[in-house]
GUTORVO-154942 format. One record per atom (N, C-alpha, C, CB): residue number from 1; chain; atom name; x, y, z. Coordinates in Angstrom, 1 decimal, padded with zeros to 4 digits. Atoms other than C-alpha are relative to their C-alpha. Glycine has a CB too. Example, Ala and Ser with C-alpha at 12.3 -4.5 7.8 and 13.67 -1.06 7.14 Angstrom:
// residues 2
ATOM num cadena atomo     c1     c2     c3
ATOM   1      A     N  000.9 -001.2  000.0
ATOM   1      A    CA  012.3 -004.5  007.8
ATOM   1      A     C  000.9  001.2  000.0
ATOM   1      A    CB -001.0  000.0  001.2
ATOM   2      A     N -000.9 -001.1  000.0
ATOM   2      A    CA  013.7 -001.1  007.1
ATOM   2      A     C -000.8  001.1  000.8
ATOM   2      A    CB  000.4  000.5 -001.4
END
This chain:
// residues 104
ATOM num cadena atomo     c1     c2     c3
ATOM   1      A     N  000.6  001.1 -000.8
ATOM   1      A    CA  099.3  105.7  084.8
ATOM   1      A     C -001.4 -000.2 -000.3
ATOM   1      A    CB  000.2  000.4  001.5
ATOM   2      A     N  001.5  000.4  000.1
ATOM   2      A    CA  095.7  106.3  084.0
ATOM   2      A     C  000.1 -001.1 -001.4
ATOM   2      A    CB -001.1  001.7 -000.4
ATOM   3      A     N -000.2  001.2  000.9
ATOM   3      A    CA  096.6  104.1  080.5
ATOM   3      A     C  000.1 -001.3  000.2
ATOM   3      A    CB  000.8  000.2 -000.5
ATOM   4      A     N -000.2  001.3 -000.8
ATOM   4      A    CA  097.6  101.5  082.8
ATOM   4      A     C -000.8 -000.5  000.3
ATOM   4      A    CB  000.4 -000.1  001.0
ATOM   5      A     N  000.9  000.3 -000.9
ATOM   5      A    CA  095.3  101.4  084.8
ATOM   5      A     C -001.3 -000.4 -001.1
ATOM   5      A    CB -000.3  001.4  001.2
ATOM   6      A     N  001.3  000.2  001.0
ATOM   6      A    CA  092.4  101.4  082.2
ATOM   6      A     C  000.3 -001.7 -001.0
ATOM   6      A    CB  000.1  001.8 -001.4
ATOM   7      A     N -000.6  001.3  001.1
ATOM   7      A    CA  094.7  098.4  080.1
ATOM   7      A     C -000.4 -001.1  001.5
ATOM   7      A    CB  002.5  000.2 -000.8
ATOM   8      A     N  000.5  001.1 -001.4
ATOM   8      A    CA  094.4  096.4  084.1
ATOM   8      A     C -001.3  000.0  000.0
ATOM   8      A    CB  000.5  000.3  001.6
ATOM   9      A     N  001.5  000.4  000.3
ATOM   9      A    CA  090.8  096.9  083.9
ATOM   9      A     C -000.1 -000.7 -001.4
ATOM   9      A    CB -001.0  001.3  000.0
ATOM  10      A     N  000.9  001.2  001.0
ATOM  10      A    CA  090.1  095.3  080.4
ATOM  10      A     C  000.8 -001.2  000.9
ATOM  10      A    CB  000.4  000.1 -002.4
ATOM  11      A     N -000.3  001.2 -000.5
ATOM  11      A    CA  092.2  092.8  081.8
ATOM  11      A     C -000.6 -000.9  000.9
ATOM  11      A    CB  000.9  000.2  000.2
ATOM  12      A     N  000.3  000.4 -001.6
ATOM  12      A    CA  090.2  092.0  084.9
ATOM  12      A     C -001.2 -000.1 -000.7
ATOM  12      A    CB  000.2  001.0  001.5
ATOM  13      A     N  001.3 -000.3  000.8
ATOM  13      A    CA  087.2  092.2  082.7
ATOM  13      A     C -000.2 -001.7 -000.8
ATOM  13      A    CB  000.4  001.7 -001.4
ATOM  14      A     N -000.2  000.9  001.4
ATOM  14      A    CA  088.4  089.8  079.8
ATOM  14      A     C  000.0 -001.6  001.3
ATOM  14      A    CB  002.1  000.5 -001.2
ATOM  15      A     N -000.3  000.8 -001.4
ATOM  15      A    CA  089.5  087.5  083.6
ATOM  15      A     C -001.2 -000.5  000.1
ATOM  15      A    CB  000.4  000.7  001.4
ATOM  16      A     N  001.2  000.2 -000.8
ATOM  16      A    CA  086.1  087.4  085.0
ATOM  16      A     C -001.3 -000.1 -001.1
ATOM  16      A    CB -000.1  001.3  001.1
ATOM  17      A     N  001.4  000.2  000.6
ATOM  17      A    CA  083.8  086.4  082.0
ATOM  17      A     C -000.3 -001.0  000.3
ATOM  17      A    CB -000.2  000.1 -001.2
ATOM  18      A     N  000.5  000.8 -000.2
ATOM  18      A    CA  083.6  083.5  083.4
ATOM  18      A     C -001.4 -000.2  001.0
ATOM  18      A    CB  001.0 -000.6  000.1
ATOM  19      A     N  001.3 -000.2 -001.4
ATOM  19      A    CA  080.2  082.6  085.8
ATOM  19      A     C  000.0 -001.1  000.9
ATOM  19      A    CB -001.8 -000.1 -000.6
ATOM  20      A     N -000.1  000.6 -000.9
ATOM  20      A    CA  079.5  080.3  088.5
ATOM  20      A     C -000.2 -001.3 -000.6
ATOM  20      A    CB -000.6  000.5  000.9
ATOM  21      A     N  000.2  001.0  001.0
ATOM  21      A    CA  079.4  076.6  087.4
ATOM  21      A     C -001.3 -000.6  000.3
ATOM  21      A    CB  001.1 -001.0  000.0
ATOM  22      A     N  001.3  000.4  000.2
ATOM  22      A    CA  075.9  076.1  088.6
ATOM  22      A     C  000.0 -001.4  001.0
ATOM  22      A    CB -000.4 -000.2 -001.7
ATOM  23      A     N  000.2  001.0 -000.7
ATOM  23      A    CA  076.8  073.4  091.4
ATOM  23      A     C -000.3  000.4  001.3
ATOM  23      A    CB  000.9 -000.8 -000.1
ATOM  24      A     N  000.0 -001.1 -001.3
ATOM  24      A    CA  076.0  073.9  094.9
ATOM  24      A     C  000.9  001.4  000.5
ATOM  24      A    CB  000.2 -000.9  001.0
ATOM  25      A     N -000.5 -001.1 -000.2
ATOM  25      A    CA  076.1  077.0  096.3
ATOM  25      A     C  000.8 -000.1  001.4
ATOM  25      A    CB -001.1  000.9 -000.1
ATOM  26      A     N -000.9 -000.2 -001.0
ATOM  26      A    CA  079.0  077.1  098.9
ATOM  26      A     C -000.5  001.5  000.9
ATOM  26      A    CB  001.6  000.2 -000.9
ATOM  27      A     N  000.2 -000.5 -000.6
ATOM  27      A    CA  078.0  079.2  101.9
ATOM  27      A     C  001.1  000.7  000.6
ATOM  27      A    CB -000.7 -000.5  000.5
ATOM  28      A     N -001.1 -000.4 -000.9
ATOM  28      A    CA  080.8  081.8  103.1
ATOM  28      A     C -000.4  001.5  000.6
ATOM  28      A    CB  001.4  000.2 -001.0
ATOM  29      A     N  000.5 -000.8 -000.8
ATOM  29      A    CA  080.8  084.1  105.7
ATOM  29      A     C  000.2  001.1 -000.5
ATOM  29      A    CB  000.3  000.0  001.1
ATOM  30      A     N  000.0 -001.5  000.5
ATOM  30      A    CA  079.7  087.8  104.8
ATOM  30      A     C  001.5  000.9  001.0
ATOM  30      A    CB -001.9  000.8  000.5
ATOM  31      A     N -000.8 -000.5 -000.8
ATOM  31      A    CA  082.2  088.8  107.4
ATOM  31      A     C  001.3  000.3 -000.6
ATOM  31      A    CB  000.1 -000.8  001.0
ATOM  32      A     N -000.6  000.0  000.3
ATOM  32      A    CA  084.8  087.3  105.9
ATOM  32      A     C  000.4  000.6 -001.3
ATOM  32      A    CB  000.0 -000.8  000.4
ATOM  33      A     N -000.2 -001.0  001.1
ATOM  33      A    CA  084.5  088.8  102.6
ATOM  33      A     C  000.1  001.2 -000.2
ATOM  33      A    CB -000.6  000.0 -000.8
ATOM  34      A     N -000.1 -001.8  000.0
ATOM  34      A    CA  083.8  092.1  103.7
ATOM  34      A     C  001.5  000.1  000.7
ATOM  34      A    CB -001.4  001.1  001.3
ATOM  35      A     N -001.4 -000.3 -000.2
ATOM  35      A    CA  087.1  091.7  105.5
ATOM  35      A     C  001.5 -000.5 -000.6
ATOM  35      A    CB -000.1 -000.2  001.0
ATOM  36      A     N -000.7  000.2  001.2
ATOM  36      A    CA  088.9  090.4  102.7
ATOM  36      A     C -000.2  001.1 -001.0
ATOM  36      A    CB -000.3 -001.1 -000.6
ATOM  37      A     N  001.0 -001.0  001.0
ATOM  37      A    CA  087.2  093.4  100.5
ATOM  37      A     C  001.3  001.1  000.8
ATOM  37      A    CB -002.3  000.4  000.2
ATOM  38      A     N -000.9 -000.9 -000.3
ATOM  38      A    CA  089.0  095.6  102.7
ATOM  38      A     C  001.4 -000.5  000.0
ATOM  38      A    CB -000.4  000.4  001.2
ATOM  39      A     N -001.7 -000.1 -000.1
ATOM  39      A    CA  092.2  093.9  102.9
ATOM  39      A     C  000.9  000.0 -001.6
ATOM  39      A    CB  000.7 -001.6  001.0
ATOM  40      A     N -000.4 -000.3  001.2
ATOM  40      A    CA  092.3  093.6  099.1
ATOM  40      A     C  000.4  001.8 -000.2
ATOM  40      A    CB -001.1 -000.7 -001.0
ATOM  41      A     N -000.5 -001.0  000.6
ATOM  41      A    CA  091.9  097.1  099.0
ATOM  41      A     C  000.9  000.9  000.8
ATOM  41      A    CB -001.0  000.6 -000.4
ATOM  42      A     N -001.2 -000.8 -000.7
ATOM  42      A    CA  094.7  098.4  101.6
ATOM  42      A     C  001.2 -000.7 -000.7
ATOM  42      A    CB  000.1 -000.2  001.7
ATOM  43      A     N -001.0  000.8  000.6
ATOM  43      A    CA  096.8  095.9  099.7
ATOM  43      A     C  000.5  000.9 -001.6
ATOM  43      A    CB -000.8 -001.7 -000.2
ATOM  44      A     N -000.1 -001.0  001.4
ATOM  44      A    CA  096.3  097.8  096.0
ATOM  44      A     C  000.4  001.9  000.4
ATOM  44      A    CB -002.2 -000.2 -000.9
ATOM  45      A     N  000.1 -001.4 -000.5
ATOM  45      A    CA  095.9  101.5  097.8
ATOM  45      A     C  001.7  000.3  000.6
ATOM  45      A    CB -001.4  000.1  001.4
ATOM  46      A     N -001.6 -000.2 -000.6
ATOM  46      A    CA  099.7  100.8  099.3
ATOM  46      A     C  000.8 -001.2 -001.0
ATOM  46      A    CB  000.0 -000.5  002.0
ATOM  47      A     N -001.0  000.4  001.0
ATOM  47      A    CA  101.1  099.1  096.2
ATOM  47      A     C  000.7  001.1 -000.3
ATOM  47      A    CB -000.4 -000.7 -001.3
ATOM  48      A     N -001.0 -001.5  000.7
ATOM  48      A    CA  104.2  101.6  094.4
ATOM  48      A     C -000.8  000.3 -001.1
ATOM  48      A    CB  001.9 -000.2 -000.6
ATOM  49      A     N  001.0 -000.7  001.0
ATOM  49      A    CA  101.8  103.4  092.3
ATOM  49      A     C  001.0 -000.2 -001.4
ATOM  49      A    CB -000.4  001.9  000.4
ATOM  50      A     N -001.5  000.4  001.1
ATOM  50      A    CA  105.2  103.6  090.2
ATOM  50      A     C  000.4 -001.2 -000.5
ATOM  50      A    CB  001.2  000.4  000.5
ATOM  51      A     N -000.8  001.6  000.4
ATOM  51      A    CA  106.0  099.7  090.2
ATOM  51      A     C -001.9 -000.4 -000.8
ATOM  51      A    CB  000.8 -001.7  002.1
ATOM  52      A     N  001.0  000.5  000.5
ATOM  52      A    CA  103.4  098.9  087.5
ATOM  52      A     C -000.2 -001.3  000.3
ATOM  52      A    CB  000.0  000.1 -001.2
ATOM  53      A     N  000.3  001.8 -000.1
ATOM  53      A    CA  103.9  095.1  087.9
ATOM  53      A     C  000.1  000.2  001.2
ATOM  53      A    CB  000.9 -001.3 -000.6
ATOM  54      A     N  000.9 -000.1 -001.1
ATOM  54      A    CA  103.4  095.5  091.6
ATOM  54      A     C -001.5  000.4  000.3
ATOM  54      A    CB  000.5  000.6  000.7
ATOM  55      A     N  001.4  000.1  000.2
ATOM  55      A    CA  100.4  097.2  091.1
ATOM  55      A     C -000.9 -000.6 -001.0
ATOM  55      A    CB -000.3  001.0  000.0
ATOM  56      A     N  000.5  000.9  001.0
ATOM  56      A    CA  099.3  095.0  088.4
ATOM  56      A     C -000.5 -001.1  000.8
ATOM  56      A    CB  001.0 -000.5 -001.1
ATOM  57      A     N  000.2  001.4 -001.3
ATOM  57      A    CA  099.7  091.9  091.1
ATOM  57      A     C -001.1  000.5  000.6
ATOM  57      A    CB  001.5 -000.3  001.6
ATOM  58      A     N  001.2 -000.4 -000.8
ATOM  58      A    CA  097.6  093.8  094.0
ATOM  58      A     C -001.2 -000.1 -000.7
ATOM  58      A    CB  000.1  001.3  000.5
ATOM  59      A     N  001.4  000.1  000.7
ATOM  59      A    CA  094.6  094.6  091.5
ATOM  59      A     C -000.2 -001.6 -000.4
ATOM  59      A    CB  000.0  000.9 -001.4
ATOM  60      A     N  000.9  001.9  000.5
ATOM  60      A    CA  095.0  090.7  090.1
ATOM  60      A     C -000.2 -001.0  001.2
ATOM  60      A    CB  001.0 -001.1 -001.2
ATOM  61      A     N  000.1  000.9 -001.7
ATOM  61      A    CA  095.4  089.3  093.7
ATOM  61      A     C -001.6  000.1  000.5
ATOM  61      A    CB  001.2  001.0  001.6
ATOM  62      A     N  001.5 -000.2 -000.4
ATOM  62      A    CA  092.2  090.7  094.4
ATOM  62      A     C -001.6 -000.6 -000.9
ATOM  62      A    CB  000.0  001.7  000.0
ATOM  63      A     N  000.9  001.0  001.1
ATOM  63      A    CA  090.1  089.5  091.2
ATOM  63      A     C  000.1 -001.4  000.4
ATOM  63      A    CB  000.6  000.1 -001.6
ATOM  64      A     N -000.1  001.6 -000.3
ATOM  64      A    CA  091.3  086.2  092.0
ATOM  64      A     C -000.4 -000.2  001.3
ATOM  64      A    CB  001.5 -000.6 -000.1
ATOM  65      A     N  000.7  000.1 -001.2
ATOM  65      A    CA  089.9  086.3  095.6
ATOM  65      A     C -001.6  000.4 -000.6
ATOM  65      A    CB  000.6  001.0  001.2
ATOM  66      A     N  001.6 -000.1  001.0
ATOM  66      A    CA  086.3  088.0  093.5
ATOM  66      A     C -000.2 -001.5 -000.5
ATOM  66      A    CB  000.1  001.2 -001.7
ATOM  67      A     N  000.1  001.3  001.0
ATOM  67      A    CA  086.6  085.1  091.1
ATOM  67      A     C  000.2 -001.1  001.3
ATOM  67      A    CB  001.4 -000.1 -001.6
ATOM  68      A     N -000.1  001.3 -000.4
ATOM  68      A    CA  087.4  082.3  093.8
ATOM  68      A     C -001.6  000.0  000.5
ATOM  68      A    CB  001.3 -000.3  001.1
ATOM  69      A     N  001.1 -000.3 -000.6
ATOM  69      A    CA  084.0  083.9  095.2
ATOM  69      A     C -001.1 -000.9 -001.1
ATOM  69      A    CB -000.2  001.8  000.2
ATOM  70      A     N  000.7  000.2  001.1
ATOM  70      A    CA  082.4  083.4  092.1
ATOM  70      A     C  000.0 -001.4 -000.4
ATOM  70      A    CB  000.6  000.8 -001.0
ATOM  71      A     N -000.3  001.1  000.5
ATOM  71      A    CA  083.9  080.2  090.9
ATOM  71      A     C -000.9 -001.1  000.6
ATOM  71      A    CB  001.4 -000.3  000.3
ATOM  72      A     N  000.2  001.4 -000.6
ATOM  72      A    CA  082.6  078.1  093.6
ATOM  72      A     C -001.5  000.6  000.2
ATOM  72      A    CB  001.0 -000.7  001.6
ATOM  73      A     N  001.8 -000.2 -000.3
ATOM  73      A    CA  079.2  079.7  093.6
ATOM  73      A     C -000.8  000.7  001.1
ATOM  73      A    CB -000.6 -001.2  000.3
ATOM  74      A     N  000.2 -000.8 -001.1
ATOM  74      A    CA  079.4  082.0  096.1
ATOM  74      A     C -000.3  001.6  000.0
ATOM  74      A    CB  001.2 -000.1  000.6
ATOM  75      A     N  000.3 -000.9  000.8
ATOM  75      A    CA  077.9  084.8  094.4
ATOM  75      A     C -000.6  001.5  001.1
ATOM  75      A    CB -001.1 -000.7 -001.0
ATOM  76      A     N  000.4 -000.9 -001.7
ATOM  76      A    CA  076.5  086.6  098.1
ATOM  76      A     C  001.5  000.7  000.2
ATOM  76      A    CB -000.4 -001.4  001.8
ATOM  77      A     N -000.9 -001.2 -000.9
ATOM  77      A    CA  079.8  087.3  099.2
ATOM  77      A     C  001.3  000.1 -000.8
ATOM  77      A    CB  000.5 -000.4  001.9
ATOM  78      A     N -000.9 -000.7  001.2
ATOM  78      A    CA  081.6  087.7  095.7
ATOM  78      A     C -000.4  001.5 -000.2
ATOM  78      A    CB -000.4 -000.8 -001.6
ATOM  79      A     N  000.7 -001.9  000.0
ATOM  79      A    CA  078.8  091.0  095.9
ATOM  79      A     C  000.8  000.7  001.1
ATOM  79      A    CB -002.0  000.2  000.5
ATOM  80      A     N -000.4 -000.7 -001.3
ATOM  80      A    CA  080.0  091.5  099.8
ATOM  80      A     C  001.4  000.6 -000.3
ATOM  80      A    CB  000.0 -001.0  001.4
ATOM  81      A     N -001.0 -000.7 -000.4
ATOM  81      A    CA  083.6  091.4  099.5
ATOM  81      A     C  000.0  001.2 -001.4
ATOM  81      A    CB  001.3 -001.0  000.2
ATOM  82      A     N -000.2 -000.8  001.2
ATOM  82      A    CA  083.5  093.8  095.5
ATOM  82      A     C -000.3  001.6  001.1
ATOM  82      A    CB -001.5 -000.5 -001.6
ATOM  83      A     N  000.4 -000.7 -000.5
ATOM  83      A    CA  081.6  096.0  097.3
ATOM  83      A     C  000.5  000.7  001.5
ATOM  83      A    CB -001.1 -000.5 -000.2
ATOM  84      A     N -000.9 -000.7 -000.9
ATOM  84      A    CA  083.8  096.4  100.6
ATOM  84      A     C  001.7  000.1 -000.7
ATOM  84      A    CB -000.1 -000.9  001.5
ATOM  85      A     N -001.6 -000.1  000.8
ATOM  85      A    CA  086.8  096.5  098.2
ATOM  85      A     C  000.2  001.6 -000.9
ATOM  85      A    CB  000.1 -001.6 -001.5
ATOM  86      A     N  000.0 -001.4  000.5
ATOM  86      A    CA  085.3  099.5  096.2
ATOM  86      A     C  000.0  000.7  001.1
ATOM  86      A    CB -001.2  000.5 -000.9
ATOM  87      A     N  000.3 -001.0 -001.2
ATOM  87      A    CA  083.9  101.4  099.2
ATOM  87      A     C  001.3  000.2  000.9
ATOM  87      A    CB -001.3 -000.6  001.1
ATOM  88      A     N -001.5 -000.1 -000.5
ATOM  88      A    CA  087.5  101.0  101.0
ATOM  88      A     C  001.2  000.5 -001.1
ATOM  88      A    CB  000.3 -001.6  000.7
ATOM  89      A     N -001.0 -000.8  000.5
ATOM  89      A    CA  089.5  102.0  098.3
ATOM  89      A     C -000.2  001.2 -000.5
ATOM  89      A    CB  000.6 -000.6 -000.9
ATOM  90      A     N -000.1 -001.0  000.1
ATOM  90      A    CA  087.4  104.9  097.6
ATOM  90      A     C  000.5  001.0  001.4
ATOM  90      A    CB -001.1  000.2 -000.7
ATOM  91      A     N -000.7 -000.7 -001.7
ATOM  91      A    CA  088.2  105.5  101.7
ATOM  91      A     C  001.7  000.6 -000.5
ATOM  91      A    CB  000.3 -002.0  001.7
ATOM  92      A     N -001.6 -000.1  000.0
ATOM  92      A    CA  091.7  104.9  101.7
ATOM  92      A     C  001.0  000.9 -001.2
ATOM  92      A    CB  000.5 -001.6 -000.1
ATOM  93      A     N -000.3 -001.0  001.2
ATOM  93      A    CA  092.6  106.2  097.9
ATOM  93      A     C -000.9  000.3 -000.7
ATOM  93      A    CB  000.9 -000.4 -000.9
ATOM  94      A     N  000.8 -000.8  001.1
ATOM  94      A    CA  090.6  108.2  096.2
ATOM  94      A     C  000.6  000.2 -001.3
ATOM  94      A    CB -000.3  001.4  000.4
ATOM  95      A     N -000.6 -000.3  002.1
ATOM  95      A    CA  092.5  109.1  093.3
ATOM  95      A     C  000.3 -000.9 -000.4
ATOM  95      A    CB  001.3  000.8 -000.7
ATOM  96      A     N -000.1  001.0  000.6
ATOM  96      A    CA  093.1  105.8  092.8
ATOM  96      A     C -001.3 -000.5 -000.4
ATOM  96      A    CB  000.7 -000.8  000.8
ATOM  97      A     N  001.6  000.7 -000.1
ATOM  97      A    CA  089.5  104.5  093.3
ATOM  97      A     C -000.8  000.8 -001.6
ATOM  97      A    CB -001.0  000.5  001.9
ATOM  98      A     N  000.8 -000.5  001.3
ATOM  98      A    CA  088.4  107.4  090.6
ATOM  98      A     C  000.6 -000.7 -001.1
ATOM  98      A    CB  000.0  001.5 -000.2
ATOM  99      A     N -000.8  000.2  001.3
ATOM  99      A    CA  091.0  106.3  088.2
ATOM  99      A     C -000.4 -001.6 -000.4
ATOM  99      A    CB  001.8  000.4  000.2
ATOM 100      A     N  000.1  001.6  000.2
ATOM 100      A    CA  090.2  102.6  088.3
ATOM 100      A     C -001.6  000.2 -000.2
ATOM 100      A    CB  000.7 -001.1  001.5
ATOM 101      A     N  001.5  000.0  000.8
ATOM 101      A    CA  086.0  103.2  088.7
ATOM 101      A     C -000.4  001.2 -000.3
ATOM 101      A    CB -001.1 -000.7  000.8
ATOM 102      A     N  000.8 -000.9  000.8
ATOM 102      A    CA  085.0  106.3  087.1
ATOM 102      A     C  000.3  000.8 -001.2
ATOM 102      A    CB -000.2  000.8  000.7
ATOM 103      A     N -000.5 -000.1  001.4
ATOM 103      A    CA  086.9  106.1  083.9
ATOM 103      A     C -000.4 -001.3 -000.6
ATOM 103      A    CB  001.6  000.3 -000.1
ATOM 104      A     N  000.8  001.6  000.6
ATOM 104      A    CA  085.3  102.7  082.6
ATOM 104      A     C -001.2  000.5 -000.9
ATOM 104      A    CB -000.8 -001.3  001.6
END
């Protein structure tokens, strides 16, 4: 699994080179991203560890909520929700959370 997991990160990597397009900045609530941060990461933390393409989805479900952050220029609470998405899945799964950020 750790191979996996390491091959879904470049992937989410290779995803997200894109940057913000530099048009107004869209205002969203910190709230709501921290509580999207968390629900991305109860969503990945309770995928079948075993169904790679389920847990493949969860991790890209969640980039794609990052990136929609990002896309529109919402770069505040693209930081809020990353950052309640790590901090909750090192809560909820740890061994997941190491294997995904402290092998990079």
């Amino acid at each position: 699994m750790s191979r996996l997991v390491h091959y879904l990160l470049l992937a989410m990597l290779a995803i997200t080179c894109s940057c913000g397009n530099g048009n107004e900045q869209q205002v969203a609530d910190p709230d709501d991203a921290v509580a999207r941060g968390h629900e991305a990461a109860w969503m990945v933390s309770h995928a079948d560890h075993n169904d790679t393409i389920a847990l493949q989805r969860a991790i890209l479900d969640a980039r794609a909520i990052h990136d929609e952050y990002v896309l529109t220029g919402q770069d505040d609470a693209a930081k809020d929700f990353e950052q309640a998405f790590i901090d909750s899945l090192r809560r909820v799964d740890p061994q997941l959370a190491q294997e995904i950020f402290d092998n990079h």
